[in-house]
C-alpha positions in Angstrom: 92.9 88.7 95.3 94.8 91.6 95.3 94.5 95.3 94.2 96.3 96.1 90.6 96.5 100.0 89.1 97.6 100.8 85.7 100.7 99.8 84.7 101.1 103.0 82.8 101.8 105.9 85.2 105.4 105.3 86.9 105.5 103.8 90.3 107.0 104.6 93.7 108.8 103.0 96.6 106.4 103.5 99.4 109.8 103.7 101.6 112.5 106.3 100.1 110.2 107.6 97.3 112.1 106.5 94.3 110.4 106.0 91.0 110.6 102.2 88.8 110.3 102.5 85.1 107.2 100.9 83.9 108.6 100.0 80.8 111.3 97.3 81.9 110.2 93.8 80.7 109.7 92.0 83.7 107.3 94.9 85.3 104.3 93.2 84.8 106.0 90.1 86.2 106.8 90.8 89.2 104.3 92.7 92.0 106.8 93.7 93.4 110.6 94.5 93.2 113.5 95.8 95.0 114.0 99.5 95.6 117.3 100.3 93.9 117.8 103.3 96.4 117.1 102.1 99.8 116.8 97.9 99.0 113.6 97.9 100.4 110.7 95.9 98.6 109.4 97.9 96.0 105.7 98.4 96.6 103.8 99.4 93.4 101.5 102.0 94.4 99.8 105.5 92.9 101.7 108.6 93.6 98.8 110.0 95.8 99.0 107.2 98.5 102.4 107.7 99.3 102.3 109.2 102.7 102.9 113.0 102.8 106.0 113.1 104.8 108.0 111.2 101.8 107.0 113.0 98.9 108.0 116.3 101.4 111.1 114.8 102.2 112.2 113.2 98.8 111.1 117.0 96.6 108.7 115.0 95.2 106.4 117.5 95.5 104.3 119.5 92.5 104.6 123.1 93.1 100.7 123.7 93.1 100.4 120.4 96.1 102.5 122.4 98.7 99.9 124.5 101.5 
């Protein structure tokens, strides 16, 4: 069994950072997918567990999240 978040807020490459659109047709398909930007696998995951360091180097950043 695995883990499975809502399909509705976008998604991120745990890797480079890049956002998939939720919308394209084969999303709930496939668990997972190529990253467009670094060809990677794209891992489906939350914003929040996407480790620090990427979201810092990638701008990804909300102004009120940086110390």
């Amino acid at each position: 069994m695995g883990v499975y978040f809502n399909i509705n807020p976008p998604k991120y490459c745990c890797h480079c950072g890049w956002s998939v659109n939720p919308r394209r047709k084969d999303f709930k398909r496939h668990r997972s997918m190529t990253c467009y930007q670094c060809g990677c696998g794209f891992v489906h995951i939350q914003r929040n567990q996407i480790e620090k360091s990427v979201l810092r180097e990638f701008n990804l950043f909300h102004p009120e999240e940086i110390e």
